[in-house]
C-alpha positions in Angstrom: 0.0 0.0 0.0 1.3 3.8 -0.6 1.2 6.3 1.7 -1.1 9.3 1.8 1.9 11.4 1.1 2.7 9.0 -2.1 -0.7 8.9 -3.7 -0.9 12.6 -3.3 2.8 13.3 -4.9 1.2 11.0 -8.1 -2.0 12.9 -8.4 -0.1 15.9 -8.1 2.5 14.7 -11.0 -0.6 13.5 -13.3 -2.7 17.0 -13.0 0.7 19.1 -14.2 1.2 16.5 -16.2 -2.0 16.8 -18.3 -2.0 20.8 -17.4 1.3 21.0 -19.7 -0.2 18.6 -22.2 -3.4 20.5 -22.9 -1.7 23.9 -23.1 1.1 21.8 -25.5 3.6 21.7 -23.5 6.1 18.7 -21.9 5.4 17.3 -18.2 7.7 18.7 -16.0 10.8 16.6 -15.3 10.8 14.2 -12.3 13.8 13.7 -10.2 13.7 10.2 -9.0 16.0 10.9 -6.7 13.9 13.0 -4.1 11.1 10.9 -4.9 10.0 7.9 -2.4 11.5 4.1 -2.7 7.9 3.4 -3.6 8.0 6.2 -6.3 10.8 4.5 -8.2 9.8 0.9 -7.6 8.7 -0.7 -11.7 4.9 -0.6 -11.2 2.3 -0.7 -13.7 -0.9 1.8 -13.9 -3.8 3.1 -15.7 -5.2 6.8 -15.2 -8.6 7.4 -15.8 -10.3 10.8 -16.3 -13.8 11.6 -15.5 -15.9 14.8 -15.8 -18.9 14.8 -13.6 -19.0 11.1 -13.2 -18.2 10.3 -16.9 -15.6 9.3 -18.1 -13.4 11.7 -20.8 -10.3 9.2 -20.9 -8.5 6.2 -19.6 -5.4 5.4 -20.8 -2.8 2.6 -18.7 0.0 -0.1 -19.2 -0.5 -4.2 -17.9 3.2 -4.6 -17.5 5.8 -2.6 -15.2 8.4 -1.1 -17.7 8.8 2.4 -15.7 9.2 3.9 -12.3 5.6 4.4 -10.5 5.8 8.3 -10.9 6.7 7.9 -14.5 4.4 5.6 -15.7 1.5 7.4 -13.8 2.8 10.3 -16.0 3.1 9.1 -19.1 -0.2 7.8 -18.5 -1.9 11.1 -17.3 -1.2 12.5 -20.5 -1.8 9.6 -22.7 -5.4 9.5 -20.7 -6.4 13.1 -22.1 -4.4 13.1 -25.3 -4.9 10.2 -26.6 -7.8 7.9 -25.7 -8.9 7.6 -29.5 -12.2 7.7 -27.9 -12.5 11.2 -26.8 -11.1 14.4 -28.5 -7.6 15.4 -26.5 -8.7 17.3 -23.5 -8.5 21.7 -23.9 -6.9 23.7 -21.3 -10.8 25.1 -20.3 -11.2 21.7 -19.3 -8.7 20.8 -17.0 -10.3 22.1 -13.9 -13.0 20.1 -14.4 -11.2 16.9 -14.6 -11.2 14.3 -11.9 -8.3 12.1 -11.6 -8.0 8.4 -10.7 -4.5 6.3 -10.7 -4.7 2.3 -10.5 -1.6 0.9 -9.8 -1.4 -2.6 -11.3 -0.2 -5.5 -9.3 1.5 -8.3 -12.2 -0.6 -10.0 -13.7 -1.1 -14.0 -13.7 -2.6 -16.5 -15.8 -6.2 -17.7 -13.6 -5.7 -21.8 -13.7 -8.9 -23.4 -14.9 -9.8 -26.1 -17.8 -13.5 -25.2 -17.9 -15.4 -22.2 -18.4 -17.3 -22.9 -15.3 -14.0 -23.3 -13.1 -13.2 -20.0 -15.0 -16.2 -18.2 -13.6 -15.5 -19.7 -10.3 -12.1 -18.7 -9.9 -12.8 -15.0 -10.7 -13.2 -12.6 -7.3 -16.1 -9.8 -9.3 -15.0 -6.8 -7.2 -11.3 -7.7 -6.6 -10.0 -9.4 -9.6 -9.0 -7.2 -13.2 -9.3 -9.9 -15.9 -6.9 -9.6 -19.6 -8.6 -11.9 -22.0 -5.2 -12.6 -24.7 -6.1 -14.7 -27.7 -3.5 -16.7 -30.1 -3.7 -14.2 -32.4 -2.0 -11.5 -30.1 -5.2 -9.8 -29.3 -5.8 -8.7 -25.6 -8.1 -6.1 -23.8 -8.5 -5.5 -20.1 -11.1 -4.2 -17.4 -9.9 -2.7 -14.7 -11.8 -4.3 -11.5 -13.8 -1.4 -11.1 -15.7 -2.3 -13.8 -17.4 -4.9 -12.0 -19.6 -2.2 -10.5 -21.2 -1.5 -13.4 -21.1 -5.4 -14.9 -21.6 -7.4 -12.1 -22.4 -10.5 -13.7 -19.1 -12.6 -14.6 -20.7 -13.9 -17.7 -21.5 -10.7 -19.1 -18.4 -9.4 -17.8 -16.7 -11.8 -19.9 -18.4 -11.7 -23.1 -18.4 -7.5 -23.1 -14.4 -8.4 -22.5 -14.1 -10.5 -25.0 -16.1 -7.9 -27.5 -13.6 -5.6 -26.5 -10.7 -7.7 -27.7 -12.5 -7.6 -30.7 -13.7 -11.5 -30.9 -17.0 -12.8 -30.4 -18.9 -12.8 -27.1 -17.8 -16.3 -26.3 -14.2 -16.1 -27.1 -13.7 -16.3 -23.7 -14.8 -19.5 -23.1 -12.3 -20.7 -25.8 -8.7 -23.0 -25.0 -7.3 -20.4 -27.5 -8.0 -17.3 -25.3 -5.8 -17.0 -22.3 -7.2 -15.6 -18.9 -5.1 -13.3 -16.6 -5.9 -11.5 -13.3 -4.7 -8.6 -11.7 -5.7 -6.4 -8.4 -5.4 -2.8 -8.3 -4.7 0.2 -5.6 -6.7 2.8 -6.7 -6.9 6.4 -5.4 -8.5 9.3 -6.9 -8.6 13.2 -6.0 -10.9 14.3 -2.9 -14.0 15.4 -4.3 -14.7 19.0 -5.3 -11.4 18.2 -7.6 -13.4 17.8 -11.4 -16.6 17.7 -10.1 -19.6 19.1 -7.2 -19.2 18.0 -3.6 -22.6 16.9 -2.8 -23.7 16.5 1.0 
């Protein structure tokens, strides 16, 4: 688990971060060295921007290949440049963006030879699934997705639609199943949206 002081230092990297990507500028350097052990440990995240409770980008990485506080970075800005979803994010809109960092433990396959041990084996809630087929296609959700998809089944088929297969890929031997859990943190409210009481 990070500290409160380490969650805040990334949120705080990933707002100037998107700040200086909206008005087309570069992050500001980090200097890993005054930055926490847990700041510079290889961890994997996904930033995720909403406005008013919908989403306006979410952008993130499956594998550690950077420091914490660079990755959450790199991510910041990939969330509101270039989610291919959403137009990149204009500097009148920064204010109103709420951020939320999920930092990725490593993924690992989920042992199972049925679809029903499959089903069985996944926690809804806890567990982020990668569905990863033999022909190089993957997709991910992120575990809090299961609040909105709370059925595994449905979960599934809706994943395996995203990897861009049919809604039973997942249920195939060709389609290999991961899981993940997540830290996830997000900006006190009032930050990109209305306090309500």
């Amino acid at each position: 688990m990070l500290s409160d002081s380490d969650r805040s230092a990334l949120l705080s990297i990933a707002r100037e971060a998107i700040t200086a990507a909206a008005n087309r500028r570069r992050p500001p350097p980090l200097d890993l060295d005054s930055l926490s052990p847990p700041l510079r440990d290889m961890r994997a995240t996904f930033v995720t921007l909403t406005v008013d409770h919908d989403l306006r980008g979410c952008i993130g990485g499956l594998e550690p290949r950077l420091p914490l506080a660079l990755d959450a970075q790199e991510h910041a800005v990939s969330a509101a440049m270039d989610d291919p979803r959403f137009p990149p994010v204009m500097p009148a809109e920064v204010p109103e963006l709420r951020i939320e960092i999920s930092v990725l433990t490593v993924p690992e396959p989920v042992p199972h030879n049925t679809p029903e041990e499959l089903l069985a084996a996944l926690r809804p809630g806890i567990d982020g699934v990668i569905l990863k087929s033999i022909w190089r296609h993957k997709a991910t959700f992120l575990p809090q997705v299961w609040e909105k998809v709370p059925d595994p089944i449905v979960f599934l088929e809706m994943l395996s639609e995203k990897m861009g297969a049919s809604p039973d890929a997942w249920r195939s031997q060709n389609t290999e199943v991961y899981r993940y859990q997540v830290e996830m943190f997000e900006e006190p409210a009032g930050k990109g949206q209305p306090t309500h009481e």
